[in-house]
VEXDREN-2710 file (C-alpha; in Angstrom, 1 decimal):
% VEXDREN-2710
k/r/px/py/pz
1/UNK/93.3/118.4/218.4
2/UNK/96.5/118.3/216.6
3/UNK/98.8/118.6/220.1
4/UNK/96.7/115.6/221.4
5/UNK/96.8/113.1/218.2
6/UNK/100.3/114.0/218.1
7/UNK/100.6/113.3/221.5
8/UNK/98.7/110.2/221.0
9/UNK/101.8/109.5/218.3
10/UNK/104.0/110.0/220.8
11/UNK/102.7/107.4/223.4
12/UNK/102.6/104.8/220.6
13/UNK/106.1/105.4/219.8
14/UNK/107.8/105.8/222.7
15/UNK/106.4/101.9/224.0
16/UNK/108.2/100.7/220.7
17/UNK/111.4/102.9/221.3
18/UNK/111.7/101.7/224.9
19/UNK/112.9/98.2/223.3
20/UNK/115.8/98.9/221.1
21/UNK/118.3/100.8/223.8
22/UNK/118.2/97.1/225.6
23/UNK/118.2/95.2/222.7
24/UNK/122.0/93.7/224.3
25/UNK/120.6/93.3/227.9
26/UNK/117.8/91.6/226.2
27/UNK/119.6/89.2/224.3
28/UNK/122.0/89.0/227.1
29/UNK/119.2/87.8/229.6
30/UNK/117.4/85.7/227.4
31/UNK/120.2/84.0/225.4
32/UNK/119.8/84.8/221.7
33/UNK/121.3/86.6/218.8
34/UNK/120.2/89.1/216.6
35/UNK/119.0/87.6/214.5
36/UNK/116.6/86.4/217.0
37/UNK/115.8/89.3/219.0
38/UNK/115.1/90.8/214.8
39/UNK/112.4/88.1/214.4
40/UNK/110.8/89.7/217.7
41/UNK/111.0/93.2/216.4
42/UNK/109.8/92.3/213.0
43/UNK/107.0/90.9/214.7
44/UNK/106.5/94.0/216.5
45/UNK/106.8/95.8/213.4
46/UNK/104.2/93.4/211.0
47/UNK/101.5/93.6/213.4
48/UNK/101.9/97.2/214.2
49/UNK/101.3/97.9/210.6
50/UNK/99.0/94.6/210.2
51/UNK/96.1/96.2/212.4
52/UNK/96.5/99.9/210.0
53/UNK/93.6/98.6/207.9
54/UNK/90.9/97.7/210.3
55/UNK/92.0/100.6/212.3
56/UNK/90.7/102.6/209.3
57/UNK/87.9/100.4/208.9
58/UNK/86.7/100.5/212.5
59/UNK/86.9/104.5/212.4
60/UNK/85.1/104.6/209.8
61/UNK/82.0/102.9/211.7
62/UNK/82.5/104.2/215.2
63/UNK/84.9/107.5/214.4
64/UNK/88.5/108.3/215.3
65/UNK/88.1/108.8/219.0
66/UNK/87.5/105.5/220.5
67/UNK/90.1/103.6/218.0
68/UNK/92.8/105.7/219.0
69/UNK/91.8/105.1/222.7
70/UNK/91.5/101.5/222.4
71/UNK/95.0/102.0/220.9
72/UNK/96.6/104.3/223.9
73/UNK/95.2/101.8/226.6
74/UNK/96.0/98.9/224.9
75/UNK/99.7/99.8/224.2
76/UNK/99.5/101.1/228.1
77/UNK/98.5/96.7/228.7
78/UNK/100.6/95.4/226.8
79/UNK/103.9/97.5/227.6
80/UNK/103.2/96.1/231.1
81/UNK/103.2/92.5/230.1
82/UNK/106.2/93.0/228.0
83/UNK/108.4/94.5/230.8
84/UNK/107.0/91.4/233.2
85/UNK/107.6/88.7/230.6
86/UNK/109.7/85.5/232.4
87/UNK/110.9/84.1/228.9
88/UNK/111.1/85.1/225.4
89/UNK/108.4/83.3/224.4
90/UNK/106.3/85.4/226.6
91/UNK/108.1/88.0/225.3
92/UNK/107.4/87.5/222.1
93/UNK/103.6/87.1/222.1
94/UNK/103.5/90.8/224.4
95/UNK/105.8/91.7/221.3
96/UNK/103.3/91.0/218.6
97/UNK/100.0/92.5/221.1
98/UNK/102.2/96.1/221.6
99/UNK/102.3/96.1/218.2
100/UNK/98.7/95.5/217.1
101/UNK/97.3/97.5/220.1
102/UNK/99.7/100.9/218.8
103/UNK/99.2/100.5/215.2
104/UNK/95.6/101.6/215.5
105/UNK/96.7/105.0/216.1
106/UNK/98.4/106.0/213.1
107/UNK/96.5/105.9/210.1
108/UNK/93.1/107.2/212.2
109/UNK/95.0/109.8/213.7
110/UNK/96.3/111.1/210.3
111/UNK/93.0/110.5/208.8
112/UNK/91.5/112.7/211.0
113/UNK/93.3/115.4/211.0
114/UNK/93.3/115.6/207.1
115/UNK/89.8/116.2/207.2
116/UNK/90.6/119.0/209.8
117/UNK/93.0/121.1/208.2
118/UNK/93.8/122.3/204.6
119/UNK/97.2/121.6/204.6
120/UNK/98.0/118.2/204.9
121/UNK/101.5/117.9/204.3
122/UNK/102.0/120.1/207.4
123/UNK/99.7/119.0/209.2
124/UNK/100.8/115.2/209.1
125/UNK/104.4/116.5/208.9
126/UNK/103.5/117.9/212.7
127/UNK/101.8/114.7/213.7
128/UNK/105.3/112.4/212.6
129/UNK/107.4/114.5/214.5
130/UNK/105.2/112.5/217.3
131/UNK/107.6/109.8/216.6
132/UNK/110.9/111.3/216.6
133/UNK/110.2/113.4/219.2
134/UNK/109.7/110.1/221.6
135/UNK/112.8/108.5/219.8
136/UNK/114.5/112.1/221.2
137/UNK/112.4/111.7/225.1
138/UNK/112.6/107.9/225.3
139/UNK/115.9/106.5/224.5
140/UNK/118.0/107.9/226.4
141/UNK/116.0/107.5/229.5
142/UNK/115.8/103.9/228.6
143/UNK/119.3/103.2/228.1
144/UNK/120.4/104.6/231.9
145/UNK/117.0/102.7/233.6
146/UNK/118.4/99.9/231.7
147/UNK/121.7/100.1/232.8
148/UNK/121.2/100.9/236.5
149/UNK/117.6/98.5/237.1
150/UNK/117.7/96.4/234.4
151/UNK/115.9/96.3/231.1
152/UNK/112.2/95.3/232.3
153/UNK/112.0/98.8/234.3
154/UNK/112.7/100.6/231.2
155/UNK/110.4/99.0/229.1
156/UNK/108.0/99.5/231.4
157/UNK/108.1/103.4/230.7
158/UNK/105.7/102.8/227.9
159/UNK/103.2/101.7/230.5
160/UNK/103.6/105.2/232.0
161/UNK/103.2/107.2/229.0
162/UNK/100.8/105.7/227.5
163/UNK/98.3/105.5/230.6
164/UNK/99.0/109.5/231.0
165/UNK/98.4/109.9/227.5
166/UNK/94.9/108.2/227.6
167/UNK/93.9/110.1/230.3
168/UNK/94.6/113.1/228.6
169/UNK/92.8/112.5/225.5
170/UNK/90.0/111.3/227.1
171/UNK/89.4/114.4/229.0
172/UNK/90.2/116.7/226.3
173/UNK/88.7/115.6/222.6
174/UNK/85.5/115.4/221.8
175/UNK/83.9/112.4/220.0
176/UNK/84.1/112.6/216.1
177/UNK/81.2/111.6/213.5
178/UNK/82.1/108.6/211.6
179/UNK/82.2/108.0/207.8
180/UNK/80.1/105.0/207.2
181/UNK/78.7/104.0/210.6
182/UNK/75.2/102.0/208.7
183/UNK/77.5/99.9/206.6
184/UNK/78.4/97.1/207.5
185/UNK/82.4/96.1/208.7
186/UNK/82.4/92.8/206.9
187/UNK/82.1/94.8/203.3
188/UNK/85.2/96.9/204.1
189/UNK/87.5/93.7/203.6
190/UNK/86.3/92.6/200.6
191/UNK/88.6/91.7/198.3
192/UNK/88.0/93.2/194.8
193/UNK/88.0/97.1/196.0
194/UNK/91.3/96.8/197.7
195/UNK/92.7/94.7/195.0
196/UNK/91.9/98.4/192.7
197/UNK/93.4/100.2/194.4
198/UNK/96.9/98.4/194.3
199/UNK/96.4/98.3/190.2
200/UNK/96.3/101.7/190.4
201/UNK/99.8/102.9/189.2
202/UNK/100.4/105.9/190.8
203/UNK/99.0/103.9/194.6
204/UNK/101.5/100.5/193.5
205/UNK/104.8/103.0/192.8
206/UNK/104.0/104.6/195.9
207/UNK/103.7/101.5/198.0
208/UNK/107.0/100.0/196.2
209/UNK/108.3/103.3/196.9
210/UNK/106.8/102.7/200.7
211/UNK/108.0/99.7/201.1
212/UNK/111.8/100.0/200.6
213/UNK/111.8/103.3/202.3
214/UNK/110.0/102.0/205.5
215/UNK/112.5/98.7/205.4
216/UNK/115.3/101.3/206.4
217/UNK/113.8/103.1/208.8
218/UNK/112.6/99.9/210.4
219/UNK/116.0/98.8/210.4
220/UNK/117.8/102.0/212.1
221/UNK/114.6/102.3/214.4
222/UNK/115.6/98.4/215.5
223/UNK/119.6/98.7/215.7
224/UNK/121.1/102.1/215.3
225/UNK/121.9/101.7/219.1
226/UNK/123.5/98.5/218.9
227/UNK/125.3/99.3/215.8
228/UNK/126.9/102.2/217.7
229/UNK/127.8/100.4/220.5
230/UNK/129.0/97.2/218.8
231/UNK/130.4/98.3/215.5
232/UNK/131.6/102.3/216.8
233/UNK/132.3/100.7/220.8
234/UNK/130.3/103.8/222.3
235/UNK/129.1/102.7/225.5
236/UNK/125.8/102.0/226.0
237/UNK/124.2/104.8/227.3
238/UNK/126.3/107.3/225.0
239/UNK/124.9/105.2/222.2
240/UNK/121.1/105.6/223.8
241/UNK/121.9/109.6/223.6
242/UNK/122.9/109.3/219.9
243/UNK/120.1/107.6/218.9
244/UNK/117.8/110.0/220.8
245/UNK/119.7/113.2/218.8
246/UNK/119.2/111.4/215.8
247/UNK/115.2/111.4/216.5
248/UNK/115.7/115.4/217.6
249/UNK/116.6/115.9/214.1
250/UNK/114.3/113.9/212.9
251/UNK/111.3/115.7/215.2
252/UNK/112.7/119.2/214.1
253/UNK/113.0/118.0/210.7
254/UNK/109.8/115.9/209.9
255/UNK/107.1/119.5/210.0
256/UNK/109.8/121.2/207.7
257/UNK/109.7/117.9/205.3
258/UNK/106.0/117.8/205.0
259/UNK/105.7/121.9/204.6
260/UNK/108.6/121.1/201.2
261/UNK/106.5/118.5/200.2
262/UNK/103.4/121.1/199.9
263/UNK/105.7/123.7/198.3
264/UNK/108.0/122.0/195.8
265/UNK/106.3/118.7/195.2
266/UNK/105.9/115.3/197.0
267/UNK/108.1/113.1/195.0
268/UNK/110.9/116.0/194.8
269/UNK/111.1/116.5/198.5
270/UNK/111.3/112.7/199.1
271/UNK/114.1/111.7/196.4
272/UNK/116.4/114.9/198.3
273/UNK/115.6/113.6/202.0
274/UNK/116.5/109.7/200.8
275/UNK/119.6/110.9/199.0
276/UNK/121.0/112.7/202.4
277/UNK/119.7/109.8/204.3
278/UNK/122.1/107.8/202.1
279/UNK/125.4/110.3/202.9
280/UNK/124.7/109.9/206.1
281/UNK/124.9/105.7/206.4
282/UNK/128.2/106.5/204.5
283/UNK/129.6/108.4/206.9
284/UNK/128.2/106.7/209.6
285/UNK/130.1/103.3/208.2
286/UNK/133.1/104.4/206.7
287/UNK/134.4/107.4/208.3
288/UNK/135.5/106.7/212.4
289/UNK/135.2/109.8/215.4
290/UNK/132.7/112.2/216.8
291/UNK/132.6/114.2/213.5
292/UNK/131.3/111.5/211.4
293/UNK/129.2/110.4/213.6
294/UNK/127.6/113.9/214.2
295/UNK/126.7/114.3/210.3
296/UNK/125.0/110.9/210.1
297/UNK/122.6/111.6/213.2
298/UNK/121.7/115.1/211.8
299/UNK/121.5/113.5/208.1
300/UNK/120.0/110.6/208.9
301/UNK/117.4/112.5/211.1
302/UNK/117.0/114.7/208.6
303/UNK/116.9/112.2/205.4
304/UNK/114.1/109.2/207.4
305/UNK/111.5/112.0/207.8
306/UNK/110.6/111.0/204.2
307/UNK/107.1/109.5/205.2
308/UNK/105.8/113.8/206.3
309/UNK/106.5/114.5/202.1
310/UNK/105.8/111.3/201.0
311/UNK/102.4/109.9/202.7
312/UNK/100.5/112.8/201.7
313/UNK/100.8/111.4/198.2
314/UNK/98.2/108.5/198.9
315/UNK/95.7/111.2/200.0
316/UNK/96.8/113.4/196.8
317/UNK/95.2/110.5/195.1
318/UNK/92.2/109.3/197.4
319/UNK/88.5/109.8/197.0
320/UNK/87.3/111.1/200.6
321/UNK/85.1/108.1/201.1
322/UNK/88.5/106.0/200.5
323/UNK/90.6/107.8/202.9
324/UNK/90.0/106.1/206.0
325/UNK/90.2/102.3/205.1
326/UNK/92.6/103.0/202.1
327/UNK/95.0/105.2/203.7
328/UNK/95.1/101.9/206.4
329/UNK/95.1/99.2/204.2
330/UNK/98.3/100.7/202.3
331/UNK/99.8/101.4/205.7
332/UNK/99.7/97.4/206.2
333/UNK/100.8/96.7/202.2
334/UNK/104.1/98.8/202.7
335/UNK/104.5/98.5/206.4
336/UNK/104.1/94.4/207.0
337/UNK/106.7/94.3/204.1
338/UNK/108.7/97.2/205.3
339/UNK/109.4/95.5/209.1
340/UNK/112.1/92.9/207.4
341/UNK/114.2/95.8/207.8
342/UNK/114.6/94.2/211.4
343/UNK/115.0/91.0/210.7
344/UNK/116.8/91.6/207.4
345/UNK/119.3/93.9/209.2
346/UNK/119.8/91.4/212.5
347/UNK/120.4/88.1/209.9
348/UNK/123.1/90.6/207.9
349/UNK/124.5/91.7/211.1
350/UNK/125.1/88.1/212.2
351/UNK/125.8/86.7/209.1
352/UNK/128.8/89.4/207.8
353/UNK/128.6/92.3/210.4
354/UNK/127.2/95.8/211.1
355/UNK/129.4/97.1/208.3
356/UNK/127.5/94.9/205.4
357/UNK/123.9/95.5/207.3
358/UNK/124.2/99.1/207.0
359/UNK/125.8/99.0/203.6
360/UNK/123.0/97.2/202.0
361/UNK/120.6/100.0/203.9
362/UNK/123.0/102.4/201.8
363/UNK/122.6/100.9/198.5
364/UNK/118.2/100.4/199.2
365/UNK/118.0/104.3/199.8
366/UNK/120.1/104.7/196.3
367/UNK/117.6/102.8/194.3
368/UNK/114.9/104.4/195.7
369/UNK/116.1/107.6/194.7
370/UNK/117.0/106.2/190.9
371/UNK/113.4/105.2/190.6
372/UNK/111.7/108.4/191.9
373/UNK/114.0/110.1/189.2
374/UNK/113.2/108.0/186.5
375/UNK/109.4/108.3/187.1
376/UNK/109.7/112.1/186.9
377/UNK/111.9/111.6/183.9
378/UNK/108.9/110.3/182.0
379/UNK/106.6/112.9/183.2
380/UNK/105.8/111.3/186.7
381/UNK/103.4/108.5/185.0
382/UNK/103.2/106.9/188.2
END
């Protein structure tokens, strides 16, 4: 069960990670900037992490299995109208519908298999590396279809996986018993419950927390290629390859983050992992050559696995009953605000270059890791 959800993970991701190696062929054939092409991905992004909470709420009812295969043959869909869309308003509504089919996956996936095995923080450290490891598979491919038949026949490798990946889990997992299937969906969106959770303190610091955290790995998810090609002047398939090393890292590393985060502490693990994410946007920025660039994609892989030791957090805190549809609904809290980092990171590109965007990445990862440190400096009150 865990190859297969992680697996599932995989598909998701690699129909989102198809987009960014063609970002410049995309603005290229479509005429915009990028801050514009941002808007698009931050669409992507928002709805991706918009559809978290009635993923939870609808696997809660009719159990994990059939959300995450709505999710695999939806993203299959709407990859294929994405890499057929004639203009970018097309292009932006199959945007917005890859990103609500795939984010039903996520937080239904990791729900399930924390009520399989005992240790979580491994466990969902295994399932993330679903997303690096198609950031590692993906990008590279992408960038050379791209190059040699043009960016609609690499986007349209989501399609593949996807479709192969439904298939697969189809054949091979068995249905699941749902949480709540006699209550009814419309109570799950009340109001006053979610609003309790959030005024919990430890649940708002971690979503703050969340939020800031996700925003810069939205943002190097959305342009890491473009910066090295436009601010470094690697070519454009060299800068495909770097990106996919940087998600090898981040697959290799991501299972070895959540396994620390069982071991020496959740809020420990993710303040060290920021930090070197942090060393490695200076380096990336301010020193030139092959060396530099080699630390960043290990640190950076290494240091934007922080999700594997810092989601299990929510679930160190969860009732079981709350798991499901909380787990989801925070998802969409941290992860609507989180996808700015695209269009945050596209209007500071345009506006005063790479160098500033990825700067200002630089100094969000430092004050995350001042207020992780100052919580545990009062006795980790939140």
């Amino acid at each position: 069960m865990l190859a297969l959800t992680t697996l599932a993970f995989f598909a998701t991701m690699a129909a989102r990670m198809v987009i960014s190696p063609v970002v410049p062929q995309i603005r290229a054939d479509f005429g915009v900037s990028n801050t514009v092409v941002g808007v698009a991905l931050t669409g992507l992004w928002m709805s991706y992490f918009l559809s978290q909470f009635p993923s939870g709420v609808l696997a809660d009812r009719f159990g994990e299995r059939p959300v995450i295969l709505l999710s695999l043959g939806g993203t299959a869909l709407a990859s294929l109208a994405l890499a057929l869309s004639p203009v970018f308003s097309v292009f932006v509504v199959a945007t917005l519908a890859l990103g609500a089919l795939a984010g039903l996956h996520y937080s239904v996936g990791t729900t399930l298999l924390t009520r399989t095995y005992d240790d979580v923080g491994k466990a969902i450290g295994v399932h993330t590396a679903g997303g690096p490891i198609a950031g590692l598979a993906v990008p590279g491919i992408a960038a050379w279809v791209g190059v040699r038949y043009g960016w609609e026949p690499a986007i349209a490798i989501g399609a593949v996986v996807a479709g192969v990946v439904f298939v697969l889990f189809a054949r091979f997992v068995r249905p699941t018993e749902p949480q709540r299937p006699d209550q009814p969906m419309r109570e799950r969106f009340e109001g006053g419950p979610l609003l309790e959770l959030l005024r919990r303190p430890p649940i708002a610091f971690a979503i703050g927390i969340s939020i800031l955290s996700a925003f810069v790995w939205q943002a190097t998810a959305s342009f890491l290629p473009t910066f090295l090609h436009e601010f470094r002047g690697y070519p454009e398939p060299v800068a495909g390859g770097i990106f996919s090393a940087y998600f090898l890292v981040q697959g290799v590393a991501s299972p070895l983050v959540g396994t620390a985060s069982d071991r020496y502490g959740r809020d420990e693990t993710t303040a060290v992992s920021l930090a070197i994410a942090a060393l490695g946007f200076v380096a990336l920025v301010a020193v030139p050559g092959w060396l530099a660039t080699g630390f960043a994609v290990v640190t950076l892989g290494v240091g934007l696995s922080w999700s594997a030791a810092f989601l299990p957090r929510f679930f160190d805190v969860f009732t079981p009953e709350e798991e499901g549809a909380g787990f989801g609904f925070v998802r969409t809290v941290y992860g609507m605000l989180g996808a700015l980092g695209s269009v945050g990171t596209g209007l500071l590109a345009d506006a005063f270059g790479w160098g500033v965007a990825f700067g200002v990445l630089t100094a969000l990862l430092v004050v995350v890791c001042a207020a992780i440190l100052g919580n545990r400096a009062v006795g980790g009150r939140y």
